[in-house]
SEKOL-402282 format. One record per residue (C-alpha): residue in three letters; x, y, z negated; residue number from 1. Coordinates in nm, 4 decimals, m for minus. Last residue first. Layout:
REM SEKOL-402282
["ALA" [X Y Z] NUM];
...
REM end
This chain:
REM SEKOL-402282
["UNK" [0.1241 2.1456 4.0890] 345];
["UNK" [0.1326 1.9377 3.7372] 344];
["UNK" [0.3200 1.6707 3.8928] 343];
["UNK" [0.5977 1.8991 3.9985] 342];
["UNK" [0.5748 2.0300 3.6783] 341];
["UNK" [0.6281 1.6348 3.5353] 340];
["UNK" [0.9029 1.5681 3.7368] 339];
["UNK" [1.1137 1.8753 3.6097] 338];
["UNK" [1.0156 1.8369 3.2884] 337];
["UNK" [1.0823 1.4421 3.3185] 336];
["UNK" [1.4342 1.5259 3.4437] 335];
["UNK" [1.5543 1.7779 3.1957] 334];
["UNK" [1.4727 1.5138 2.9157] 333];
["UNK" [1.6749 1.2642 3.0815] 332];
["UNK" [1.9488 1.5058 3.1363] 331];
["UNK" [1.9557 1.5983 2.7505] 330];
["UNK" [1.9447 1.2681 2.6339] 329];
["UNK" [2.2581 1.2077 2.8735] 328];
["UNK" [2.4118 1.4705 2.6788] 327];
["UNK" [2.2972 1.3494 2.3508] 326];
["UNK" [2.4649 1.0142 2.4128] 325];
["UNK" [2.1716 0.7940 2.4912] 324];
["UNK" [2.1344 0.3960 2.3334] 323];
["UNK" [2.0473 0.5121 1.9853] 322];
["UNK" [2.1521 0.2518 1.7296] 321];
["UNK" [2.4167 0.4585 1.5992] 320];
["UNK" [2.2060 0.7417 1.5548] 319];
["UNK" [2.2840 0.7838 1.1955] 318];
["UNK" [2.0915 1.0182 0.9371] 317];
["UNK" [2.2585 1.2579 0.7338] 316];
["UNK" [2.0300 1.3641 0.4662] 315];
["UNK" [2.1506 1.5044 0.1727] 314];
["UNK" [2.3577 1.7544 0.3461] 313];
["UNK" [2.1264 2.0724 0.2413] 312];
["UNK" [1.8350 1.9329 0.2947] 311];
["UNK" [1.6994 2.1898 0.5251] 310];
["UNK" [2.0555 2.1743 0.7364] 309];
["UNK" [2.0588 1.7882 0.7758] 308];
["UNK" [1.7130 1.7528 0.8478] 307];
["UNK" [1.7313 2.0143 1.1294] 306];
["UNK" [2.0554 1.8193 1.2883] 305];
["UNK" [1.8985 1.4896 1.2439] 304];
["UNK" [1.5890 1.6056 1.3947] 303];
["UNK" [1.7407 1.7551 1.7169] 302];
["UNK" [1.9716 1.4747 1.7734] 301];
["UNK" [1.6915 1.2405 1.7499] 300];
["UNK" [1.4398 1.4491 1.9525] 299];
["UNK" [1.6723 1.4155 2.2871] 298];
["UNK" [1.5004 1.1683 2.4809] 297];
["UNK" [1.1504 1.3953 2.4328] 296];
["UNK" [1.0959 1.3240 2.7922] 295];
["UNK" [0.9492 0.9659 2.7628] 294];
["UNK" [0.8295 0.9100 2.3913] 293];
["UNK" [0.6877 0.5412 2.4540] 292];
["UNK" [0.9773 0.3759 2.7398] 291];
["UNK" [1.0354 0.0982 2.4966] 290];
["UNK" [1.4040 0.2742 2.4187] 289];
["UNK" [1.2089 0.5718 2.3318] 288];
["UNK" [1.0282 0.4288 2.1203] 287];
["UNK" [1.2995 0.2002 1.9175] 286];
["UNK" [1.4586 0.5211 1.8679] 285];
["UNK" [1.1444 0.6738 1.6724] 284];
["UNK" [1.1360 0.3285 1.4349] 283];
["UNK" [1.5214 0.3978 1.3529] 282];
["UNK" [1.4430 0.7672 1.3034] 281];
["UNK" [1.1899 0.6680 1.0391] 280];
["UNK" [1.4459 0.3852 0.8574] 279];
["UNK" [1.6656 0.7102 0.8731] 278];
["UNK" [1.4211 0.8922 0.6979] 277];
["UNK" [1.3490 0.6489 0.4154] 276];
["UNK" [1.6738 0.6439 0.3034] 275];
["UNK" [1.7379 1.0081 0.3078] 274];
["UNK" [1.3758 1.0593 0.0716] 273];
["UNK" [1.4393 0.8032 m0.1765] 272];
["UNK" [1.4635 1.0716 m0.3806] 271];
["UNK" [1.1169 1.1538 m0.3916] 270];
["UNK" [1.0427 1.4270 m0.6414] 269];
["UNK" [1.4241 1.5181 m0.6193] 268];
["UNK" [1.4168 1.5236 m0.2351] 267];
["UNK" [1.0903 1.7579 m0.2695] 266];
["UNK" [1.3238 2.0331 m0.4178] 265];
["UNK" [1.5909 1.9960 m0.1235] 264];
["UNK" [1.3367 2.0221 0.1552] 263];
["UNK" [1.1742 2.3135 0.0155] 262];
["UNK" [0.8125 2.3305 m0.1111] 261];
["UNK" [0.5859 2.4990 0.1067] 260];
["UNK" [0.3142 2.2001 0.0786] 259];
["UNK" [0.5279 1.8278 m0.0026] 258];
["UNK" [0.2194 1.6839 m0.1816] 257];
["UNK" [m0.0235 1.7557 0.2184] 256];
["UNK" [0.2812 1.6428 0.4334] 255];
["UNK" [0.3143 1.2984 0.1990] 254];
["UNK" [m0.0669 1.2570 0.1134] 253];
["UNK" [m0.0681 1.2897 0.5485] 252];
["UNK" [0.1849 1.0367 0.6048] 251];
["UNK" [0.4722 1.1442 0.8276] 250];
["UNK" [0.4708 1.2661 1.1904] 249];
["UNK" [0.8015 1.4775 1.1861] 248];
["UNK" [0.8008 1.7940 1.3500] 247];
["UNK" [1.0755 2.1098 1.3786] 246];
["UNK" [1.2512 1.9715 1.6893] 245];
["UNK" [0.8934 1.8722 1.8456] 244];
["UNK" [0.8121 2.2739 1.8474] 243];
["UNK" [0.6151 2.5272 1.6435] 242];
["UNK" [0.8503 2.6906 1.4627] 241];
["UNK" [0.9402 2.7325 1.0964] 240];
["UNK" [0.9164 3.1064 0.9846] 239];
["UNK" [0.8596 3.0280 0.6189] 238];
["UNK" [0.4522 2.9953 0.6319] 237];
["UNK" [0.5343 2.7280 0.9599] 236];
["UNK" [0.7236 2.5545 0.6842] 235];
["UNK" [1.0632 2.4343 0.7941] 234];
["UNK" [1.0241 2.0414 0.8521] 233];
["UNK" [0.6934 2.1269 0.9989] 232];
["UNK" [0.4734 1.8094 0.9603] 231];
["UNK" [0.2366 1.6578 1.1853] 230];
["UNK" [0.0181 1.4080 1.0135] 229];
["UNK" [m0.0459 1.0303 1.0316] 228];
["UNK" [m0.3105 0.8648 0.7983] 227];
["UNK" [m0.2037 0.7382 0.5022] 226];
["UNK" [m0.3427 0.9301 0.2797] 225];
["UNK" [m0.6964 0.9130 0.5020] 224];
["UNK" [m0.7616 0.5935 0.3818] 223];
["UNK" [m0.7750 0.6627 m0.0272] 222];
["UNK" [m0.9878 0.9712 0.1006] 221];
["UNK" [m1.2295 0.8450 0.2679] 220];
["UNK" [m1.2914 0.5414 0.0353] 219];
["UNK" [m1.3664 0.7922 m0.2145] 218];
["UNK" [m1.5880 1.0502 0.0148] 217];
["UNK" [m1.7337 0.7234 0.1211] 216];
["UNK" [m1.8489 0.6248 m0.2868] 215];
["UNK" [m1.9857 0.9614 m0.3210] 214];
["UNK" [m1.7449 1.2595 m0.5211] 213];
["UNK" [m1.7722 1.3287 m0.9000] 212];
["UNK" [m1.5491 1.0598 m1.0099] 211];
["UNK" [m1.2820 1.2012 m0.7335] 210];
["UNK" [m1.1277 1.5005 m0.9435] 209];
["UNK" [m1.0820 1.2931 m1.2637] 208];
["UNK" [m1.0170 0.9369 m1.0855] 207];
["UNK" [m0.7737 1.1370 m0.8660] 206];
["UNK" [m0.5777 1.3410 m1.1486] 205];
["UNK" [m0.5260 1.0404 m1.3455] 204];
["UNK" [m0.3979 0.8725 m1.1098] 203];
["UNK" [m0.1016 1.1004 m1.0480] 202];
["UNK" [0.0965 1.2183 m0.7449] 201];
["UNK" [m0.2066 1.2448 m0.4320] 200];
["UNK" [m0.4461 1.2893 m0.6522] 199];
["UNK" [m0.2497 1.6434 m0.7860] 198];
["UNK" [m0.0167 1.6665 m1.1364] 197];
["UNK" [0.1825 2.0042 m1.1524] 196];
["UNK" [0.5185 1.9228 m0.9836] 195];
["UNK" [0.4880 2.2492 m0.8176] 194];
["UNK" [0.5355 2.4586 m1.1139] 193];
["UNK" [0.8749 2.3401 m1.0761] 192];
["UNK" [0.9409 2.5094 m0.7407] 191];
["UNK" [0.8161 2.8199 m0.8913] 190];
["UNK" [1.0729 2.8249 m1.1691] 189];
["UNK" [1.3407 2.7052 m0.9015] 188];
["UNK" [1.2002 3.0303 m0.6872] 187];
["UNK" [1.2613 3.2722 m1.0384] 186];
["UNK" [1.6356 3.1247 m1.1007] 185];
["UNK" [1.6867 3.2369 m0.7215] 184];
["UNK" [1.5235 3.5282 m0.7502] 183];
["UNK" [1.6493 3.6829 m1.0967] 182];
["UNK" [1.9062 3.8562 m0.9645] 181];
["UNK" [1.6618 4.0983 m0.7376] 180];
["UNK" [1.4606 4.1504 m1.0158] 179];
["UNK" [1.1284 3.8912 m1.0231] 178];
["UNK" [0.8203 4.0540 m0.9249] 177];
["UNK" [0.5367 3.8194 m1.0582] 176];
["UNK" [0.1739 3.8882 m0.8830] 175];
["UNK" [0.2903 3.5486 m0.6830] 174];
["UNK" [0.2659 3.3417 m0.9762] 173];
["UNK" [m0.0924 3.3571 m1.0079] 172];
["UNK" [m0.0852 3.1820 m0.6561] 171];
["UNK" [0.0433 2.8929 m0.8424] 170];
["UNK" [m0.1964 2.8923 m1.0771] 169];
["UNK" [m0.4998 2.9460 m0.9136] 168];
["UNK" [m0.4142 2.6085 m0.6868] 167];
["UNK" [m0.3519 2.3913 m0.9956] 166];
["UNK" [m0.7341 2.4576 m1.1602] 165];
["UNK" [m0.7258 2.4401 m1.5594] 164];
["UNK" [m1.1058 2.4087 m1.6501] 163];
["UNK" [m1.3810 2.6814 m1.7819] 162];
["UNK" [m1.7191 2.5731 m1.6990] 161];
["UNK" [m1.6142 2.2439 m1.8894] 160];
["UNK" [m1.5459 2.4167 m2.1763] 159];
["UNK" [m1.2959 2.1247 m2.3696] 158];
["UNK" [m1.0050 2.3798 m2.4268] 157];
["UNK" [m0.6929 2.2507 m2.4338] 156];
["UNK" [m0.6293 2.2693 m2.0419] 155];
["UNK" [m0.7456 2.6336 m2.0433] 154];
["UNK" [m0.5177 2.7345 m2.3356] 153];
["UNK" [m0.2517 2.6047 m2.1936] 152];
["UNK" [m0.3208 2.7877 m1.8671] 151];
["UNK" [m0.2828 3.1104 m2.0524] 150];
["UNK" [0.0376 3.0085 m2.2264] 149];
["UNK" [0.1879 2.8973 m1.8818] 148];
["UNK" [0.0639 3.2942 m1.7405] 147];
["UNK" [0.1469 3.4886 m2.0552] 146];
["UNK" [0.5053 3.3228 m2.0512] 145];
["UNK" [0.5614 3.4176 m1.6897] 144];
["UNK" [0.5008 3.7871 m1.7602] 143];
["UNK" [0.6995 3.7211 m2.1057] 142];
["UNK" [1.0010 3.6003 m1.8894] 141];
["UNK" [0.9984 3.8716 m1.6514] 140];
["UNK" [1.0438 4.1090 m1.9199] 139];
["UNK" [1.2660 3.9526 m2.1208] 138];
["UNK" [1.5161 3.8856 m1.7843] 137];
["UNK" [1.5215 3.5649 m1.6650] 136];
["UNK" [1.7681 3.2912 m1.7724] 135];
["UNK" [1.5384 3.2276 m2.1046] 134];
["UNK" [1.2153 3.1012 m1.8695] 133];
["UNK" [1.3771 2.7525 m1.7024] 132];
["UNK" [1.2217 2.6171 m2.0486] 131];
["UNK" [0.8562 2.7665 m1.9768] 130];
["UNK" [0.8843 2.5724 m1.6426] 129];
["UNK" [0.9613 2.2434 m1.8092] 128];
["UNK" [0.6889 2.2860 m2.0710] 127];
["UNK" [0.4447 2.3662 m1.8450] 126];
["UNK" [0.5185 2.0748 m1.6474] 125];
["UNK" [0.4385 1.8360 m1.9560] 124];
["UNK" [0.1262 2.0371 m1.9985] 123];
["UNK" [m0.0129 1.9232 m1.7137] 122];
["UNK" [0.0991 1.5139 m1.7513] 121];
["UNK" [m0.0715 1.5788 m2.1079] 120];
["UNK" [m0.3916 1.7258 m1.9485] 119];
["UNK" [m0.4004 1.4591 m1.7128] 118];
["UNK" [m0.3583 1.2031 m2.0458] 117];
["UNK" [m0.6911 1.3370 m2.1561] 116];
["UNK" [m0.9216 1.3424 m1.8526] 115];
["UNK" [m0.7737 1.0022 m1.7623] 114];
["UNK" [m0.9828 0.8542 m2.0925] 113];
["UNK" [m1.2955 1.0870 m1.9706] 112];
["UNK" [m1.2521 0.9593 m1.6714] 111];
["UNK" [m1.2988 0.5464 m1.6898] 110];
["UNK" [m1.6373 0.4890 m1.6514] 109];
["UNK" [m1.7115 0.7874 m1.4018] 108];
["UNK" [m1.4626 0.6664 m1.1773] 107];
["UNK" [m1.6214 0.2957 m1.1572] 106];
["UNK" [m1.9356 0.4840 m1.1115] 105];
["UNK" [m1.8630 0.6458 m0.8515] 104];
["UNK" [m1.7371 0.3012 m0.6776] 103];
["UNK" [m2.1037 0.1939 m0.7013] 102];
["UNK" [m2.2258 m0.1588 m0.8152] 101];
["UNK" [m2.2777 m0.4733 m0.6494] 100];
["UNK" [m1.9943 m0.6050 m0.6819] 99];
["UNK" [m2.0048 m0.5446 m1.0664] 98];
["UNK" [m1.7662 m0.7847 m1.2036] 97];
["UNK" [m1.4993 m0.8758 m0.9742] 96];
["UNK" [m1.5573 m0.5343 m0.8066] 95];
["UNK" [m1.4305 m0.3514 m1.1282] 94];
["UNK" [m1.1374 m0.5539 m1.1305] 93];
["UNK" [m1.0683 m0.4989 m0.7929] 92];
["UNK" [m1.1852 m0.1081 m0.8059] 91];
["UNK" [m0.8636 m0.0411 m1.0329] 90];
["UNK" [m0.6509 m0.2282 m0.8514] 89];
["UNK" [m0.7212 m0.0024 m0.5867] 88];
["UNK" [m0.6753 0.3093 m0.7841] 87];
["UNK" [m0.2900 0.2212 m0.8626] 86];
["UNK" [m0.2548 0.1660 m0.4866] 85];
["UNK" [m0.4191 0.5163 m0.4106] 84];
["UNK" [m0.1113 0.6456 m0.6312] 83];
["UNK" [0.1638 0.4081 m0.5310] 82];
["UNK" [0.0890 0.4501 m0.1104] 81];
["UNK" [m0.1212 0.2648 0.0801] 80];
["UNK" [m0.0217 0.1021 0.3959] 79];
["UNK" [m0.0322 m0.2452 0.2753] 78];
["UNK" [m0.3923 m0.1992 0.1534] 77];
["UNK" [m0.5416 m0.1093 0.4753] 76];
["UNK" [m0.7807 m0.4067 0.5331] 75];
["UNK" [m0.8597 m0.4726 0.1395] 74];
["UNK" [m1.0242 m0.0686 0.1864] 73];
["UNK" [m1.2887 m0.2617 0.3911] 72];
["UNK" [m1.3315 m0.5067 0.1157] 71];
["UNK" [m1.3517 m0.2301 m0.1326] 70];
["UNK" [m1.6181 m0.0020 0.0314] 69];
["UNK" [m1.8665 m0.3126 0.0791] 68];
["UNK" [m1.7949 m0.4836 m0.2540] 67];
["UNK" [m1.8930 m0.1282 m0.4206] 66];
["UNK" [m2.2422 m0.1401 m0.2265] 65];
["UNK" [m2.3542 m0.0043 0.0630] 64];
["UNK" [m2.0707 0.0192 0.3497] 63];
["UNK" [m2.1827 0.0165 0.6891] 62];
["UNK" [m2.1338 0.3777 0.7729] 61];
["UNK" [m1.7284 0.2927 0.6602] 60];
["UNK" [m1.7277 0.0369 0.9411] 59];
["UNK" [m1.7455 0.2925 1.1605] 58];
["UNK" [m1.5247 0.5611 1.0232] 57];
["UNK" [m1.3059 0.2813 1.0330] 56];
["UNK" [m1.3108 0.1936 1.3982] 55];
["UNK" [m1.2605 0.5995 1.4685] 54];
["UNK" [m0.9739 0.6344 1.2263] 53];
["UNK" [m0.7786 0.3800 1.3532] 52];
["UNK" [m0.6118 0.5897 1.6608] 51];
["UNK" [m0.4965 0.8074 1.4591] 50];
["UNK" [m0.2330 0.5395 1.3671] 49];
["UNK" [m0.1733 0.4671 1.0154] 48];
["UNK" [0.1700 0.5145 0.8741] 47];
["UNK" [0.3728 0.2470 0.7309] 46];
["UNK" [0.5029 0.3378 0.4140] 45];
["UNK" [0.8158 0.5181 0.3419] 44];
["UNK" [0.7150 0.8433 0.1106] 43];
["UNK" [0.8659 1.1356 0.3090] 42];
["UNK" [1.0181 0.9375 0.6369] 41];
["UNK" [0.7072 0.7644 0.7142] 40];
["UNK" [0.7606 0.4613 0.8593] 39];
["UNK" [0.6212 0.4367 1.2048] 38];
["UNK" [0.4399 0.1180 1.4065] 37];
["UNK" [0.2252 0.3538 1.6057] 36];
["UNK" [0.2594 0.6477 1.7866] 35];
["UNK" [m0.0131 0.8898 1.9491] 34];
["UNK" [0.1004 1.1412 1.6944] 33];
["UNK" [0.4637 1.1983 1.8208] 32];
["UNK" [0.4074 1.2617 2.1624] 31];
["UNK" [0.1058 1.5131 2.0409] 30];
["UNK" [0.2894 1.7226 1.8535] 29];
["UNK" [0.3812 2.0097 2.0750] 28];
["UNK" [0.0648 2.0595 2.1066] 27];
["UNK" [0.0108 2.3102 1.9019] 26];
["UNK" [m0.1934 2.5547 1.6472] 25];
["UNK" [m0.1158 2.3176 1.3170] 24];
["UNK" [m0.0549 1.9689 1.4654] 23];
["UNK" [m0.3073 1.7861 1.2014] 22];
["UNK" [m0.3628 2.0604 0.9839] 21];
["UNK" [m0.4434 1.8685 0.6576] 20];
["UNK" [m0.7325 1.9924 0.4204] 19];
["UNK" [m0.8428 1.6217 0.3488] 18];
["UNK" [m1.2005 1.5398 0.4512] 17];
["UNK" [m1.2866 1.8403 0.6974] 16];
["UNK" [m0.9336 1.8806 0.8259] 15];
["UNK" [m0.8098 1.5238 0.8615] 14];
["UNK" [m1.1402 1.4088 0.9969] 13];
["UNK" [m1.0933 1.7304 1.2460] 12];
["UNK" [m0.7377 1.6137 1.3386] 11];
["UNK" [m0.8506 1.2543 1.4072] 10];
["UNK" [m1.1388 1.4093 1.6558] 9];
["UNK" [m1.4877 1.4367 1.5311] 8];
["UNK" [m1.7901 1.2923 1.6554] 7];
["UNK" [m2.0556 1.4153 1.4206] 6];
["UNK" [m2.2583 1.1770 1.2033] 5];
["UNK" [m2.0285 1.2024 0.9042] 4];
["UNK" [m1.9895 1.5529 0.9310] 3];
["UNK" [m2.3562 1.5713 0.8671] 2];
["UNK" [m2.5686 1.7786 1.1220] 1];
REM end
């Protein structure tokens, strides 16, 4: 059976259409996922509820024509983010003239142009990372040389059985074995390499990977960006845990563009980062004051704390507006536990 014709939960959408672990292999995420009216504290738009999905997976079976797909994408506009915004206005002015046309072929029209300047936005990486290669050793530096100079060749070429793919890349990096002074220098390197262009950071890379897709794998996919996620503030894949003090329900193109890289390094992608944070821990505050995160009273001291160590001081949140001292957050939590495995028996 279809995906599209199966009744799948929000985290299975998330998984089958976007490659997002919705809570990874917990729970513990749940109290945070079933809110609504959140700013996301990685790219500070207002997240969409999982509890939209199923009303637009709905309307999304309706769709037919390009008109169809845009007006229902017209509903969600104000969450979107820059990139999927960019490739909005792009379908207006498309619409305008062929409404009756497909969304596919809007992509098609335009990516052989976006073709070129993604391979520019590539090699503009490449460049940065080969420059961080003179503080390693000669030997390390010609292993990483070999890689950048083989991907250059890739991104030049125009064999289309042969393309440049992101994901190869980075792994490729992994058969490097840096000396033991070289690993710091060597992890920046890597960090870099991470700014290679994705859909979710450049328009060009969308319109070139998503011209090939249907016209609901498109919509799909400019809705599901800003659909809520569970995100590990510590990467699970560095040892981060699996519990509420180590989550943060941000957008899912912000969880999915942020992968393993560390706190610090995404802040310079997105330094608006701290700002956007607190305006996050202001919405969480005002949710446990309405009585909506009941027994997780003392998440905001938690968070702060965590976000304050991965970041390295740049973010230092207040929780001046918070009504609990984090002692009497502390009893309050203690309480509902205790209630609730009473309940539970």
């Amino acid at each position: 059976m279809p995906l599209s014709k199966k009744r799948l939960s929000p985290q299975d959408y998330l998984k089958y259409y976007y490659d997002i672990p919705y809570e990874g292999t917990t729970s513990a995420g749940k109290p945070l996922r079933k809110l609504k009216n959140i700013i996301c504290p990685y790219r500070g738009i207002e997240i969409i509820p999982s509890s939209a999905i199923k009303d637009f997976e709905k309307k999304l079976e309706k769709c037919k024509v390009a008109l169809d797909y845009f007006e229902l994408l017209t509903n969600y506009y104000n969450h979107f983010l820059p990139t999927e915004k960019e490739i909005y206005s792009i379908f207006k002015d498309f619409v305008e003239l062929n409404p009756n046309d497909s969304l596919k072929n809007c992509l098609q029209m335009i990516r052989g142009n976006c073709l070129i300047k993604l391979k520019l936005e590539e090699l503009e990486v490449l460049d940065e990372v080969d420059m961080l290669t003179h503080k390693l050793s000669s030997k390390t530096a010609l292993e990483m040389r070999a890689k950048t100079t083989k991907c250059r060749q890739i991104i030049i070429s125009d064999n289309e059985r042969d393309f440049f793919k992101r994901k190869v890349f980075l792994a490729s990096l992994e058969d490097i074995i840096p000396k033991e002074n070289e690993k710091e220098i060597f992890a920046t390197i890597k960090n870099k390499a991470l700014f290679l262009p994705t859909s979710e950071s450049s328009k060009n890379a969308f319109v070139v990977k998503y011209s090939k897709r249907t016209p609901k794998e498109i919509t799909r996919r400019l809705f599901i960006a800003s659909t809520g996620t569970i995100e590990h503030i510590v990467p699970a894949s560095l040892g981060g845990l699996n519990t509420i003090g180590n989550f943060l329900l941000t957008s899912a193109s912000g969880n999915r563009y942020r992968e393993n890289m560390p706190l610090v390094e995404y802040i310079k992608r997105h330094p608006k980062i701290p700002k956007y944070t607190q305006t996050y821990i202001d919405c969480i505050i005002n949710q446990i004051h309405s009585g909506n995160l009941k027994g997780c009273e003392t998440y905001p001291y938690k968070i702060k704390k965590k976000l304050f160590e991965e970041s390295m001081g740049r973010i230092l949140i207040s929780l001046g507006k918070y009504k609990y001292t984090e002692e009497e957050a502390i009893i309050l939590t203690k309480e509902y536990d205790e209630r609730w495995k009473k309940y539970k028996k």
